[in-house]
MARPAPA-222425 format. One line per 4 residues: number of its first residue (from 1); their letters; for each residue x, y, z of C-alpha. Coordinates in Angstrom, 1 decimal, padded with zeros to 4 digits. Layout:
NUM) a) X Y Z; ... $
END
This chain:
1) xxxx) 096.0 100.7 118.2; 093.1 098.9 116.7; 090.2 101.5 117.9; 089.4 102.6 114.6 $
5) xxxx) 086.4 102.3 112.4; 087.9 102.3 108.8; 085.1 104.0 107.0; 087.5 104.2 103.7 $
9) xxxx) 087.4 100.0 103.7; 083.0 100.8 103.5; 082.8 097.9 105.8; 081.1 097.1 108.8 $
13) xxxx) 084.0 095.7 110.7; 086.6 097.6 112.6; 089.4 098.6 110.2; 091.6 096.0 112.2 $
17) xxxx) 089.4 093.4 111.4; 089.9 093.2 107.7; 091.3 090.3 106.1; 094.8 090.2 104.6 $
21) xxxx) 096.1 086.7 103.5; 093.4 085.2 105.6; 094.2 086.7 108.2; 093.4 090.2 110.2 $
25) xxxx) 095.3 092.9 109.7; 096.2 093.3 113.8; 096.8 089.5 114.2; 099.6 090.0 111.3 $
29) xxxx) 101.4 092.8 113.7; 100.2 091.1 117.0; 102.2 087.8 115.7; 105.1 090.0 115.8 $
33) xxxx) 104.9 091.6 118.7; 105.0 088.1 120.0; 107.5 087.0 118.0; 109.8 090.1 118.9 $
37) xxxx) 110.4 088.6 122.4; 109.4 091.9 124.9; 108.7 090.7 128.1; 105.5 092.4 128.8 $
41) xxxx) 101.8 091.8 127.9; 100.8 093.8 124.5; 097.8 095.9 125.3; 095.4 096.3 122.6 $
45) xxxx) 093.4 099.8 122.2; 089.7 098.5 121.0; 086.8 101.3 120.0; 084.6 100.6 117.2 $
49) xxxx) 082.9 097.6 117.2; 085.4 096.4 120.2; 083.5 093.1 121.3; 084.5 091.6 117.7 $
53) xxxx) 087.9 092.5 118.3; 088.1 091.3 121.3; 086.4 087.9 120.4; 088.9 087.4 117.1 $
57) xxxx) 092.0 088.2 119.4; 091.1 086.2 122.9; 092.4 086.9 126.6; 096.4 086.3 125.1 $
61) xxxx) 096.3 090.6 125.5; 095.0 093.4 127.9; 092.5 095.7 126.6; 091.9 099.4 126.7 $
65) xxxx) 089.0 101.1 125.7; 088.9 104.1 123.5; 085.2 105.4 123.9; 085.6 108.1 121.2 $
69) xxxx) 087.7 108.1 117.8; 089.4 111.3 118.5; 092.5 110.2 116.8; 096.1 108.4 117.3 $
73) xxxx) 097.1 110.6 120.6; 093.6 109.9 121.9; 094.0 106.5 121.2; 097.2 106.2 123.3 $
77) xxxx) 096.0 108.1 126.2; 093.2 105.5 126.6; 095.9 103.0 127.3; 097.8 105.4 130.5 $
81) xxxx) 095.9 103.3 132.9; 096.5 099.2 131.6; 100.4 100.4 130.8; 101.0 101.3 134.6 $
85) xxxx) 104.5 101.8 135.8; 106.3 101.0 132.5; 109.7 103.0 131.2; 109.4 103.2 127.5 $
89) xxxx) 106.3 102.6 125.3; 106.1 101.1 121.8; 103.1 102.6 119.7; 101.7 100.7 116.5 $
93) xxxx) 099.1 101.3 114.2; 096.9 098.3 114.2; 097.0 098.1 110.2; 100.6 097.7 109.5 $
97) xxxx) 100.7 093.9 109.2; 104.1 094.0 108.2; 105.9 095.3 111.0; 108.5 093.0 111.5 $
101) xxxx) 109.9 091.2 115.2; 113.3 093.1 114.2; 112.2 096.1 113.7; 110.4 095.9 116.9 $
105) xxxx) 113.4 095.0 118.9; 115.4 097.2 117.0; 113.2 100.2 117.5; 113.2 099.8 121.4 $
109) xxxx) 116.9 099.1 121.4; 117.9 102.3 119.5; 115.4 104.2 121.7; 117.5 102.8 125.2 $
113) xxxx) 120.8 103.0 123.7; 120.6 106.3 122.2; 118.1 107.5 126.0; 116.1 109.2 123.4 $
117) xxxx) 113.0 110.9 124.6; 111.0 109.8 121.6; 112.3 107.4 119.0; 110.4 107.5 115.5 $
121) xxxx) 110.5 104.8 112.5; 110.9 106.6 108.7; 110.6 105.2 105.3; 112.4 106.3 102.5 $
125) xxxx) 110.9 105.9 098.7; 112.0 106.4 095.6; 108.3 107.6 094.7; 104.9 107.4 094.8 $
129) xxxx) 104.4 105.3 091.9; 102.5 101.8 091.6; 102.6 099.8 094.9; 104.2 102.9 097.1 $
133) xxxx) 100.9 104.7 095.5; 099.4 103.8 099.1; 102.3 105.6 101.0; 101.1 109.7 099.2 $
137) xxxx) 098.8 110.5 102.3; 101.8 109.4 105.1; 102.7 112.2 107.2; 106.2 113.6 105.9 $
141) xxxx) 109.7 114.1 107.4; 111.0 117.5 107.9; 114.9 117.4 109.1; 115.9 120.6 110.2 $
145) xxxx) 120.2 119.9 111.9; 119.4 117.6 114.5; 115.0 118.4 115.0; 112.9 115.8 113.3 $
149) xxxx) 109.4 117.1 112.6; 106.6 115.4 111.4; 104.0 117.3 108.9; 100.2 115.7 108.4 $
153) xxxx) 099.8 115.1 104.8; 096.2 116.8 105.2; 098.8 119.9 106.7; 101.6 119.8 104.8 $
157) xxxx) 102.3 122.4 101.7; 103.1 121.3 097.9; 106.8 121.3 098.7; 106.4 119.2 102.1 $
161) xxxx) 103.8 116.9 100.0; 106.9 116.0 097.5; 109.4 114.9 100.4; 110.2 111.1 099.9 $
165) xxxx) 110.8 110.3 103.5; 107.7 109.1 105.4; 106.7 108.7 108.7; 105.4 105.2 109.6 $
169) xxxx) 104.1 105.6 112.7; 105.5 103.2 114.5; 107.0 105.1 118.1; 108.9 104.1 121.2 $
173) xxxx) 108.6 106.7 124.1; 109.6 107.5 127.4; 106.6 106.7 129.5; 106.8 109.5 131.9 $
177) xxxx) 107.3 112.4 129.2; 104.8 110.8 126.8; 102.1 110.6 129.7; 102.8 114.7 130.9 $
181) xxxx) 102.7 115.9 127.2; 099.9 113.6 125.8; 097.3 115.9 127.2; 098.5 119.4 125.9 $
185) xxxx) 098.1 118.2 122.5; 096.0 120.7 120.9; 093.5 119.0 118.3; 091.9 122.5 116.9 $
189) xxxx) 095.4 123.0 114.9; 094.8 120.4 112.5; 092.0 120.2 109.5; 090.6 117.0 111.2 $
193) xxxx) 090.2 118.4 114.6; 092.1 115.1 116.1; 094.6 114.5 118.4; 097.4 113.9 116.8 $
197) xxxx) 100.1 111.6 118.0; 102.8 113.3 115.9; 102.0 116.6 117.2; 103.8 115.5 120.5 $
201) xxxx) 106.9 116.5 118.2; 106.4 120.0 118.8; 106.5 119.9 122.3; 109.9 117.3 122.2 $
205) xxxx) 111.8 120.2 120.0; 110.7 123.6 122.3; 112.0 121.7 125.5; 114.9 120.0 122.7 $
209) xxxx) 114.2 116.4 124.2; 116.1 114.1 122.3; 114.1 112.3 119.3; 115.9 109.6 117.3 $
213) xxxx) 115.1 107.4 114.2; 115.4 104.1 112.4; 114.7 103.3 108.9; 112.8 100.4 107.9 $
217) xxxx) 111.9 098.7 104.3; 109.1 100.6 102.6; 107.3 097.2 102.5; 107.2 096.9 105.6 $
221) xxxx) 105.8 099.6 106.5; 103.2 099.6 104.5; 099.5 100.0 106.0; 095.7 099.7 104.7 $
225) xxxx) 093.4 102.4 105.1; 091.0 101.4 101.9; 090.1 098.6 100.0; 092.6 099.7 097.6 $
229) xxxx) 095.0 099.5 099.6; 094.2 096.7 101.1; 094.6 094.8 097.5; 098.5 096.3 097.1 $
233) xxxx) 099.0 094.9 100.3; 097.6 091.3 099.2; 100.0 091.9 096.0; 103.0 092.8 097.6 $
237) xxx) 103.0 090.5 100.8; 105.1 089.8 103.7; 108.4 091.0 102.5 $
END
């Protein structure tokens, strides 16, 4: 998903765009993607400022067009059409840059294997202190037995807020189940009046569709939605 403006960056550019050891954010994750061996073309969601995108990136992916930022589950929706008759489908933000090729295989493998219906990616920290300062406004991890739920930072109480496992946003789902569900998401629940991909949880746990998990590196999984977070990325680099 690389769609989004990035007005916390205060630059021009699509959030994607900005530069992170010389490089874009997405063509850090895009390199990985390639490098991660799936055998189908990567489509890339473009919004804001999408002919720049485009023009950094080339014809090596397919496009889809999300006219309006209406957030992450809009974002995927745009894509239905250009993923056509796939199984499973792997979701990443566009400003993770550290997303590795093994956690990419290893993210659709668990999510075969285990015939999950949705398959999530956590990170655990110890805090929220110096570099994992940029993790405090992840969505948190609520395990309840077997249900995973994910809780918005902007929605979650003090207690949720003080969880240490994150969500990283990085999904694999089952094509059919994601496509049927995507559109009952209800974006009036949520302080930003979005579409929120993670709210797809709710409707895996009242039909109790099978989600599973892997756990990745807090490193990698960090993402830039600022300047100053941009800069711990530059600090920390690829892992």
């Amino acid at each position: 998903m690389a769609g989004g403006k990035g007005t916390r960056m205060k630059s021009e550019l699509p959030k994607a765009l900005a530069s992170l050891h010389g490089k874009p954010l997405v063509k850090h994750l895009l390199d990985s993607v390639d490098q991660a061996g799936i055998d189908e073309r990567p489509i890339v969601v473009v919004g804001y400022r999408r002919d720049l995108v485009m023009q950094e990136l080339g014809d090596k992916y397919e496009y889809a067009v999300q006219e309006e930022q209406l957030g992450t589950g809009h974002a995927v929706l745009a894509a239905k059409e250009a993923c056509g008759d796939a199984e499973n489908i792997i979701v990443i933000s566009g400003d993770q840059p550290f997303i590795t090729p093994d956690t990419i295989k290893n993210l659709l493998r668990k999510h075969i294997e285990s015939n999950a219906t949705l398959t999530i990616t956590t990170a655990v920290l110890p805090d929220f202190e110096d570099w994992r300062k940029g993790f405090t406004m992840y969505g948190r991890i609520l395990r309840q037995g077997d249900k995973i739920i994910d809780r918005e930072y902007r929605d979650a109480t003090e207690e949720e807020k003080k969880i240490k496992e994150v969500n990283v946003s990085c999904f694999a789902f089952k094509a059919s189940w994601l496509w049927e569900n995507l559109q009952k998401i209800d974006r009036e629940k949520n302080v930003q009046n979005e579409y929120y991909l993670t709210d797809l949880w709710e409707e895996t746990s009242a039909t109790n569709e099978k989600i599973g998990s892997i756990e990745v590196n807090p490193r990698e999984a960090l993402g830039a939605n600022s300047k100053e977070e941009l800069e711990i990325l530059e600090k920390v680099g690829r892992i």
